[in-house]
C-alpha positions in Angstrom: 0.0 0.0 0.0 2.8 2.5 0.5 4.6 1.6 -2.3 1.3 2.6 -4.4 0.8 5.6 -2.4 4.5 6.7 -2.9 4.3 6.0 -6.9 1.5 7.9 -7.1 2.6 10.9 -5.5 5.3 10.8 -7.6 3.8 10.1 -10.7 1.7 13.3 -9.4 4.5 15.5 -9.0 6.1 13.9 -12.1 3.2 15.2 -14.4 2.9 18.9 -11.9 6.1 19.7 -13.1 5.3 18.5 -16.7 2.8 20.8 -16.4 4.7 23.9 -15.0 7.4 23.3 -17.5 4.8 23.2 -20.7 3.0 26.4 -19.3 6.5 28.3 -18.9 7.4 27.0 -22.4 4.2 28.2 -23.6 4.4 31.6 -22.0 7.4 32.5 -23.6 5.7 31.2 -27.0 3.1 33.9 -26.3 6.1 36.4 -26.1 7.1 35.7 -29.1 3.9 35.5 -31.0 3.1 38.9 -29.4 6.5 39.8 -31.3 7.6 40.9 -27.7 11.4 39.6 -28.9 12.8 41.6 -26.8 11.1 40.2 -23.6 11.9 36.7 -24.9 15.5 37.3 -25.5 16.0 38.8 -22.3 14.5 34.9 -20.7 16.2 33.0 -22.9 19.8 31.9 -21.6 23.0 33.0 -22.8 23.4 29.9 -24.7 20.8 30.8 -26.6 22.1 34.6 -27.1 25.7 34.1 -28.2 26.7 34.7 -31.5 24.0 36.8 -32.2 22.6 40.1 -31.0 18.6 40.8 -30.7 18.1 42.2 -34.3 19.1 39.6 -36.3 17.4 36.8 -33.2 14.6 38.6 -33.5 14.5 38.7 -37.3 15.4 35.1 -37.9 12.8 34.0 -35.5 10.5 36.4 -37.8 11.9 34.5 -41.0 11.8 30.7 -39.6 8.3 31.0 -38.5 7.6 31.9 -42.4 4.5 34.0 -40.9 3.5 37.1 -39.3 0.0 36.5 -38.7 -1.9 35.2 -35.7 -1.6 31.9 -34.0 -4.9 30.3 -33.7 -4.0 27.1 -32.6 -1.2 25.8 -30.6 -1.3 22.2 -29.4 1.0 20.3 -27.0 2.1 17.7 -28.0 4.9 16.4 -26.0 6.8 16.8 -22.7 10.4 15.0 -22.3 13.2 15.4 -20.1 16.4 14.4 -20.6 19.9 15.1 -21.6 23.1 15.5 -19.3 23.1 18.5 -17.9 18.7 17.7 -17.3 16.7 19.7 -20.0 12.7 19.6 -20.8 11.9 19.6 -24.2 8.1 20.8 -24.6 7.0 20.1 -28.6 4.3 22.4 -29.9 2.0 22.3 -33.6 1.3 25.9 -33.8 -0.7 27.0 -36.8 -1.3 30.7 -38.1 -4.2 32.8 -39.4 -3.2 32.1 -42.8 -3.1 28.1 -42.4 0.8 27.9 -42.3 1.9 25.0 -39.8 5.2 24.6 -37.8 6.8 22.6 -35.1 8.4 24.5 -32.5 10.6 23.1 -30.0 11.6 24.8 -26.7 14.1 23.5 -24.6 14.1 24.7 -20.9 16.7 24.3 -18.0 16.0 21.5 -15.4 14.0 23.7 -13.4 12.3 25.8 -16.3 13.9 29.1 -15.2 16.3 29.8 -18.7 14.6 29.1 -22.3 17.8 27.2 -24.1 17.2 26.5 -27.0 14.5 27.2 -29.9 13.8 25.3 -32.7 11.1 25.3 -35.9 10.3 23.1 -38.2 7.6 21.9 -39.8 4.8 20.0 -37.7 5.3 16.6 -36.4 2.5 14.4 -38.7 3.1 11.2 -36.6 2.8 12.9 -33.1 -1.1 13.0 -32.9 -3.4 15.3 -35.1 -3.3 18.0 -36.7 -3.7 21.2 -35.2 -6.7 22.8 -36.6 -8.7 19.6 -35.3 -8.3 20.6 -31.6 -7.5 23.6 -30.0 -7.0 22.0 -26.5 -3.6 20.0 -25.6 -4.1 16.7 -25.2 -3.4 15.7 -21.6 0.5 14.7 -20.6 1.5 10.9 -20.6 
């Protein structure tokens, strides 16, 4: 009986986290589709910064994305830790006014406090439906 209690309170604070981690991954999503580059590159770690300055992050975010219009739908579709140092990799389908789709991949420190990493790419066909068919994430595994 305590062994079941224990798992489940960890499985509990297994999928918490999961879900704090998504939400800060998905806040600093909304930064960016509120163009608020500025704000985003000041979360996003140094990793993240170097080689670079805000201008030309801020205009090949604007490029990649290969849109300027709206997102109407963002769905989560995965939440994975991993990786030596520990990083959470939340995966997004994002779609935009216009009906262009893209994958976008935010990688977070252990404990969610630095954005690491961002990548785009077009969306993920075998992980779950499309986009435009829900507009809620599907719950974490």
């Amino acid at each position: 009986m305590r062994g079941t209690i224990a798992m489940l309170v960890l499985s509990f604070g297994a999928a918490a986290n999961a879900g704090d981690e998504a939400a800060r991954a998905t806040a600093w999503l909304d930064l960016v589709d509120a163009a608020r580059y500025t704000e985003a590159w000041d979360q996003a770690a140094p990793a993240l910064r170097s080689g670079t300055d805000r201008a030309a992050w801020s205009e090949r975010i604007r490029r990649e994305r290969r849109s300027d219009g709206k997102v109407v739908c963002r769905k989560l579709i995965a939440v994975e830790r991993s990786g030596d140092p520990p990083r959470v990799f939340a995966l997004f389908a994002s779609e935009f006014d216009d009906g262009h789709r893209v994958g976008e991949k935010v990688t977070l420190s252990a404990d969610a406090a630095a954005v690491l990493a961002y990548r785009i790419g077009p969306p993920a066909p075998d992980r779950g439906a499309p986009c435009s068919t829900s507009t809620t994430p599907e719950p974490l595994r």
